[in-house]
PLY file of the C-alpha trace (Angstrom):
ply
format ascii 1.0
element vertex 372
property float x
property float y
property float z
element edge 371
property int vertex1
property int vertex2
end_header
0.00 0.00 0.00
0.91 3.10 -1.07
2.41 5.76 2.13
-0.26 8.70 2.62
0.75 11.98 2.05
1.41 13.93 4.53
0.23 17.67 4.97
3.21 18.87 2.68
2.80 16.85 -0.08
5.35 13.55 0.66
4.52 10.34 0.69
5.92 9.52 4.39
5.19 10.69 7.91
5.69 13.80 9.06
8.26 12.68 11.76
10.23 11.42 8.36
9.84 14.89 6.60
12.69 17.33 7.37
11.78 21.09 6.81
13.83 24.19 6.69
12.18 26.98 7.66
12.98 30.61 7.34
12.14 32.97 9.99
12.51 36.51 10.04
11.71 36.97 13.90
7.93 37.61 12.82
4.42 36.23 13.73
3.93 34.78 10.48
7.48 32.76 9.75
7.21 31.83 13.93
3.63 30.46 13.52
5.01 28.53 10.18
8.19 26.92 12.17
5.99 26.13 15.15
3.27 24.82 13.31
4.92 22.28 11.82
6.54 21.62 14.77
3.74 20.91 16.67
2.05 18.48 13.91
5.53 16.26 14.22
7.71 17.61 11.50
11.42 17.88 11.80
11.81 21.44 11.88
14.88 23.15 11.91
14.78 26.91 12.23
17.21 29.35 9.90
17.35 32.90 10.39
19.41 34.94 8.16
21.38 38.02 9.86
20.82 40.52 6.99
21.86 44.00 8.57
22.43 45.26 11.68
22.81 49.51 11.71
21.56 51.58 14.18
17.95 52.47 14.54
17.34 49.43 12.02
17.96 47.02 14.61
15.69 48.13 17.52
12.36 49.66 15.07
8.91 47.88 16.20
8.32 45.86 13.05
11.80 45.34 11.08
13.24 41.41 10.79
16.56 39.51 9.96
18.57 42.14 12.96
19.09 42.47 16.31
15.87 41.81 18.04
14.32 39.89 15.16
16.90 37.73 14.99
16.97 36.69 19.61
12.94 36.50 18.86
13.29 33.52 16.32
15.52 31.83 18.76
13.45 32.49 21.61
10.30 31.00 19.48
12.67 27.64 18.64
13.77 27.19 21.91
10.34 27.60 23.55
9.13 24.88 20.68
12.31 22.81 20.70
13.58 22.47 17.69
16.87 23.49 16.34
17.76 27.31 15.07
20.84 28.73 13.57
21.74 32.06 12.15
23.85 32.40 9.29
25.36 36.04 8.57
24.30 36.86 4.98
24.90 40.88 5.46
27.74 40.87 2.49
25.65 39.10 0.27
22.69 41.32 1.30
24.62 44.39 1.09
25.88 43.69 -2.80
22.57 42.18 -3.62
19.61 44.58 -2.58
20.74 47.44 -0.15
23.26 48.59 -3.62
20.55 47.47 -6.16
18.57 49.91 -3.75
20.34 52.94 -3.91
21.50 52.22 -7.54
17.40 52.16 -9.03
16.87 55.27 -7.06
20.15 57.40 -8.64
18.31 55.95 -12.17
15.17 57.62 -11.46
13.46 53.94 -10.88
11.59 53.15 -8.02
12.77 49.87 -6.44
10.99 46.59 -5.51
13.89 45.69 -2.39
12.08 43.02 -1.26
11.76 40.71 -4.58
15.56 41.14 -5.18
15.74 39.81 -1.43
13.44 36.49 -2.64
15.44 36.68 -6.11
18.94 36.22 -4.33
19.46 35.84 -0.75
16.35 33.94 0.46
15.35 32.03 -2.72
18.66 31.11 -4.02
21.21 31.58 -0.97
18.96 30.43 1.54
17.42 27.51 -0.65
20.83 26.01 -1.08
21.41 25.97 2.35
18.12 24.14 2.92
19.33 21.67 0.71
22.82 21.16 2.07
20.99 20.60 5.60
19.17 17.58 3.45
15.73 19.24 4.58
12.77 17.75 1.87
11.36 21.41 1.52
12.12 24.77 2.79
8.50 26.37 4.28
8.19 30.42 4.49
5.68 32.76 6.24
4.33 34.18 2.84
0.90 34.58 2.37
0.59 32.96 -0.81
-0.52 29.59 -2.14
0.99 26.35 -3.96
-1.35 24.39 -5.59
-0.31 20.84 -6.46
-1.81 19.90 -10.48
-1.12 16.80 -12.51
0.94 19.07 -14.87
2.93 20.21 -11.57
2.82 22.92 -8.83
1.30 26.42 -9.39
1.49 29.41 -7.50
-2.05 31.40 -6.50
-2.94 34.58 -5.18
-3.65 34.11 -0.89
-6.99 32.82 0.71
-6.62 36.32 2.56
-6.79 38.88 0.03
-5.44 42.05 2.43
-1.92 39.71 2.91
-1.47 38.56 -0.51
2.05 38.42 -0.91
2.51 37.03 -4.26
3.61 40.36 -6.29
6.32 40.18 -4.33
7.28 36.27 -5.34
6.84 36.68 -9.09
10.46 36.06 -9.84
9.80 32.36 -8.30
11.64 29.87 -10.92
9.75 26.68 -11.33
12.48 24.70 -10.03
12.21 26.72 -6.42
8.95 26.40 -6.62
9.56 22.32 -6.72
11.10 23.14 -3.54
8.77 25.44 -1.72
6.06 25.08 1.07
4.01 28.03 2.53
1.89 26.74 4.62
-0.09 30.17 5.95
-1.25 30.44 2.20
-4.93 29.32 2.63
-5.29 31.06 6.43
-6.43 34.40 7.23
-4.37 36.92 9.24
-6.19 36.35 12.51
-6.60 32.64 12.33
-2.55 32.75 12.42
-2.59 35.13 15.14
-4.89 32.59 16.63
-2.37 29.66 16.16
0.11 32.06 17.50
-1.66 32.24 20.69
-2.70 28.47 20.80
0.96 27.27 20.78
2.56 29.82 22.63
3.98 31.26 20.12
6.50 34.28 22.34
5.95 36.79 19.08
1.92 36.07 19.32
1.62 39.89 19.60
4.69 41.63 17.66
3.48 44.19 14.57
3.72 43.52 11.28
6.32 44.92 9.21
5.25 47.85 7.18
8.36 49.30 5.67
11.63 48.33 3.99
13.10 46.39 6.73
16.75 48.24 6.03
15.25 51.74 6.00
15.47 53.08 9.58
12.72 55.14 10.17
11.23 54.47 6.67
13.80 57.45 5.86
15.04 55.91 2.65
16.43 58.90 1.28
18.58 59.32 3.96
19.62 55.77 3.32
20.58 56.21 -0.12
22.31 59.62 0.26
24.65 57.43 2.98
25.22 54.90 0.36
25.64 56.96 -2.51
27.18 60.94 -1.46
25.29 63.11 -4.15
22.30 61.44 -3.98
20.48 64.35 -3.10
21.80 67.13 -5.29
19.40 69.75 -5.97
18.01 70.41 -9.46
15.42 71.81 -11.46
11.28 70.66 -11.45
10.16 71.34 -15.05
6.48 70.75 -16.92
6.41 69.53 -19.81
7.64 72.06 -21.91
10.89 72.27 -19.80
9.39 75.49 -18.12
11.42 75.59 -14.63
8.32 75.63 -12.05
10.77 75.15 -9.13
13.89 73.14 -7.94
14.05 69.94 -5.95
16.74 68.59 -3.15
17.10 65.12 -4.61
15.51 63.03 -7.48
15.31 60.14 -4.99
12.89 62.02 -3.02
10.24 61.46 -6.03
8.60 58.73 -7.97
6.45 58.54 -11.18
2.47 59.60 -10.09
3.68 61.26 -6.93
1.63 64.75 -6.43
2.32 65.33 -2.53
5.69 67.39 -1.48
6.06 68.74 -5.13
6.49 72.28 -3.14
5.27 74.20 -5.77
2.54 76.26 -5.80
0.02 78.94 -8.17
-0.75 76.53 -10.95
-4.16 75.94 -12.72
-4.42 72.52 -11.42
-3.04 69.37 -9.42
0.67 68.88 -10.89
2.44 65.15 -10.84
5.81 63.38 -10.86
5.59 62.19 -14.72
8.87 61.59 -15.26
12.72 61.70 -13.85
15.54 62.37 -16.28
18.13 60.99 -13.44
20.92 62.08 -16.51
20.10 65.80 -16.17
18.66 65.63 -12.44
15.55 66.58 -13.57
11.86 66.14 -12.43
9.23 66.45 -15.00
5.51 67.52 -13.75
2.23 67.52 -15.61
-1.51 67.04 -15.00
-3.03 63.68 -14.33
-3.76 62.90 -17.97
0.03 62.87 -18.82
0.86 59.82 -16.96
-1.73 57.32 -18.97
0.14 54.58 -20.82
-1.62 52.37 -22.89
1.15 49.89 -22.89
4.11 49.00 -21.39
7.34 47.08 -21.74
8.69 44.73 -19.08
12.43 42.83 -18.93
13.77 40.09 -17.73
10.56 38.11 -17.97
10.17 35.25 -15.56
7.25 32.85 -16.37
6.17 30.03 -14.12
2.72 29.30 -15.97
2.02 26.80 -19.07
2.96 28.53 -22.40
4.31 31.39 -22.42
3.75 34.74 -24.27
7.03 34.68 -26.39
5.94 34.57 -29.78
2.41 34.98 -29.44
0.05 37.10 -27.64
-1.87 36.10 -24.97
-4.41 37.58 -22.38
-3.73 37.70 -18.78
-4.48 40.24 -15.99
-1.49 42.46 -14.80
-0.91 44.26 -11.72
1.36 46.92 -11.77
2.15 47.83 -8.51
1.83 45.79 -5.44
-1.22 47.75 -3.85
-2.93 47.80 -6.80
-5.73 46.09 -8.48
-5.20 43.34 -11.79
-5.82 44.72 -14.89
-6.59 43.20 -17.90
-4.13 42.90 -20.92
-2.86 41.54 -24.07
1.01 40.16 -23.52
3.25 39.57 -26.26
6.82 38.24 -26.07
9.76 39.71 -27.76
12.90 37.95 -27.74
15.82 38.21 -24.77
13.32 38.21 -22.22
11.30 41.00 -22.76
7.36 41.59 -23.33
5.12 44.25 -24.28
1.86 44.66 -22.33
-1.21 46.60 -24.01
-3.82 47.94 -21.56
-7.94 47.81 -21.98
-7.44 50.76 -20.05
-5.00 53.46 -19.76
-2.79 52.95 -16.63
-1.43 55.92 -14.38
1.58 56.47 -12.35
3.70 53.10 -14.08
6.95 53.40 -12.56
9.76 52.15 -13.55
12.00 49.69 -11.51
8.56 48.09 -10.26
7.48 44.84 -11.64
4.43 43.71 -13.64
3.20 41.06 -12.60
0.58 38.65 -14.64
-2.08 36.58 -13.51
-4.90 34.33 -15.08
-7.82 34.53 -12.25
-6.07 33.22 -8.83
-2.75 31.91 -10.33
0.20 33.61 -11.14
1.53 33.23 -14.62
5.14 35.35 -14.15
6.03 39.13 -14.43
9.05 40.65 -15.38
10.58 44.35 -14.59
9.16 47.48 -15.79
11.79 49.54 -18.29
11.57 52.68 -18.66
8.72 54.57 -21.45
0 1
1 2
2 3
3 4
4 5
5 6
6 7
7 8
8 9
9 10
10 11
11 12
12 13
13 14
14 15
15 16
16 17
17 18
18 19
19 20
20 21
21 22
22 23
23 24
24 25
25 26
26 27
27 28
28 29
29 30
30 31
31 32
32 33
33 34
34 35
35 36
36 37
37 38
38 39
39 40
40 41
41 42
42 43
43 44
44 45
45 46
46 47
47 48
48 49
49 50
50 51
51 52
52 53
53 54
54 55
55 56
56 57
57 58
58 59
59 60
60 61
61 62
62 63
63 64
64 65
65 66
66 67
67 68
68 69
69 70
70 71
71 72
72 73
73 74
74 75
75 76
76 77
77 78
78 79
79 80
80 81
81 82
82 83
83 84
84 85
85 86
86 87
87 88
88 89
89 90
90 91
91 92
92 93
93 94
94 95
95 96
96 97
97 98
98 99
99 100
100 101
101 102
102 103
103 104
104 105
105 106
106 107
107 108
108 109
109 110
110 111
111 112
112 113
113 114
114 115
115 116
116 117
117 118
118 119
119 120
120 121
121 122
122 123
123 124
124 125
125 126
126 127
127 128
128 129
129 130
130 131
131 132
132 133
133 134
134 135
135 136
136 137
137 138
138 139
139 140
140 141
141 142
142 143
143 144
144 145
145 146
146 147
147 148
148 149
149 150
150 151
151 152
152 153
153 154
154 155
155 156
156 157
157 158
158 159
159 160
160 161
161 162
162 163
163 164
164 165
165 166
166 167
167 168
168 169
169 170
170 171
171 172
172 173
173 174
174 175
175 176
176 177
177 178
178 179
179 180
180 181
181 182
182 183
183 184
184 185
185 186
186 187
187 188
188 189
189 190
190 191
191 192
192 193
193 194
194 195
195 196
196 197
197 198
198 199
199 200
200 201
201 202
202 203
203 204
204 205
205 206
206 207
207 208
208 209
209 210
210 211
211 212
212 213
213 214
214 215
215 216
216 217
217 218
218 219
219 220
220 221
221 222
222 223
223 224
224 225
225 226
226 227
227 228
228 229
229 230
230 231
231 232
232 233
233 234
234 235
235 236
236 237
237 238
238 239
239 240
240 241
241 242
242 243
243 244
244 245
245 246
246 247
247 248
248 249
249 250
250 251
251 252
252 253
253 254
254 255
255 256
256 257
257 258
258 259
259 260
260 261
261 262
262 263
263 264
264 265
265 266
266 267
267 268
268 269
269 270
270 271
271 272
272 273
273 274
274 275
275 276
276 277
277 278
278 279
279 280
280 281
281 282
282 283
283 284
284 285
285 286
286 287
287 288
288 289
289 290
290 291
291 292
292 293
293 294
294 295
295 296
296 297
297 298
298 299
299 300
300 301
301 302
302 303
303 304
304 305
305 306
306 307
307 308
308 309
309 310
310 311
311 312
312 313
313 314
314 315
315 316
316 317
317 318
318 319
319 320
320 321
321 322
322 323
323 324
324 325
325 326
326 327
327 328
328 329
329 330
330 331
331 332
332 333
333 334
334 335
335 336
336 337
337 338
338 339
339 340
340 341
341 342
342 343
343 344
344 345
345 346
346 347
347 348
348 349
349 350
350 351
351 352
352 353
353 354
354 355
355 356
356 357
357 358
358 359
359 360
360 361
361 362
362 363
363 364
364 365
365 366
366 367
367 368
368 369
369 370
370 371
């Protein structure tokens, strides 16, 4: 007879089933580790030491430092199960806090926490997983993996105000092989709930709300540390290049923004529509400037069936991570690259943010936005 599957998809008992799991210090990766633990899995805890500068460290709500990282520990040891930290800041450092300050000085606005998934947590992380011969490596997304005969998808979260899936677009297929996120199909509050149930020390700790690295959510300051310059003034132009006023930083502004402009005595509501980050520049205009009927993305990653390259296809795209899915035609170019053609225009596309395509629930891929 055949061994039953157990609740992460292998065919032998839990007890049998080694899991890595990754946890930031937070409710959600805690509950995930102690979950598993508690329904006789062979958890073993990793926490990744990511940072650890000033204010960063000690901020209600920030993970992978300081605090974060003695909560995780205190969570494993209450449960009893194994926990190590590995120091990743290097890697971290070259890989997203750079890429950071880098899409800024471009005029881009950056996505800091898929480059994170991209490299350190989805590739570094993964591979030590593997080395630690765990079967699967479980995370505290809010996201689901669906198990089909043609192999595993990913879908949008049972709890629609946690979704985190935007943020995983850049998930290969292979990872996804690997994968397990187990709060995918629960609602915020039930996994508060379980938090409480077991014990869980971190029951009651905040969500995070900004960029973990960004004391303060101060992330100009960040950048101008990183990169001296960063905030040299320059001019604020419409768009006939008539100087309206002058700015203390292009980093300060991204595409759509209309607060903190600091100019005033026009006809009407002025927005960011561009940022020329060759001339420091900031280009303003009325609301009807930043429509785009299409757009083209790079470095396309697709986890669905058949992909757009060649063909066109239509799929539902979400720009931006707080916003809604839009429908779309997608057609694939060659090198990695797609163009994306709007029912409806589409205001405020940034670039440096992804696109990100689904069909209903499921995720299909996404791929970075370039520039108009």
């Amino acid at each position: 007879m055949a061994a039953e599957t157990n609740t992460l998809g292998f065919a032998k008992p839990p007890a049998r089933t080694r899991v890595a799991v990754a946890m930031s210090g937070g409710v959600d990766s805690s509950v995930t580790a102690a979950m598993l633990h508690a329904g006789g899995y062979e958890v073993i805890g990793i926490t990744l030491q990511l940072y650890d500068h000033g204010a960063a460290v000690s901020r209600p709500g920030a993970c992978c430092a300081g605090q974060d990282i003695r909560d995780a520990r205190r969570v494993a040891e209450r449960a009893g199960f194994p926990h190590y930290v590995l120091d990743y800041e290097s890697r971290f450092r070259k890989s997203v806090i750079d890429d950071f300050a880098d899409s800024y000085l471009r005029g881009e606005t950056p996505l800091p926490c898929v480059r994170c998934n991209q490299t350190v947590k989805f590739t570094d992380l993964m591979q030590t997983a593997r080395d630690l011969d765990a079967d699967c490596l479980a995370t505290g997304h809010y996201v689901r993996r669906v198990e089909t005969a043609g192999g595993p998808e990913l879908h949008k979260a049972a709890d629609p105000a946690k979704d985190q899936s935007y943020f995983l677009f850049a998930t290969t297929r292979e990872q996804l092989g690997y994968l397990r996120f187990p709060l995918g199909g629960r609602l915020k509050e039930e996994t508060r709930r379980i938090a409480r149930d077991l014990d869980v020390p971190v029951a009651d700790k905040p969500d995070s709300q900004d960029i973990c690295f960004v004391p303060d959510g101060d992330y100009a300051q960040v950048v101008e540390k990183l990169r001296p310059g960063a905030c040299d003034p320059g001019r604020i132009v419409d768009l006939d290049g008539n100087e309206l006023g002058t700015h203390d930083g292009i980093i300060r502004f991204t595409v759509g923004q209309r607060r903190g402009l600091g100019i005033g005595g026009t006809a009407g509501p002025l927005y960011v529509v561009r940022i020329d980050a060759e001339t420091n520049v900031v280009v303003v205009g009325p609301r009807e400037a930043l429509a785009r009927r299409s757009i083209g993305i790079e470095k396309l990653n697709w986890i669905g069936d058949a992909g757009p390259e060649g063909r066109a296809m239509r799929a539902e795209a979400r720009i931006r991570n707080a916003g809604q899915t839009v429908p779309c035609r997608a057609e694939g170019e060659p090198d990695g690259r797609a163009m994306l053609t709007f029912d409806d225009p589409q205001y405020g596309v940034s670039a440096g943010q992804a696109a990100v395509l689904y069909d209903g629930t499921r995720l299909l891929g996404g791929g970075w936005i370039g520039r108009a």
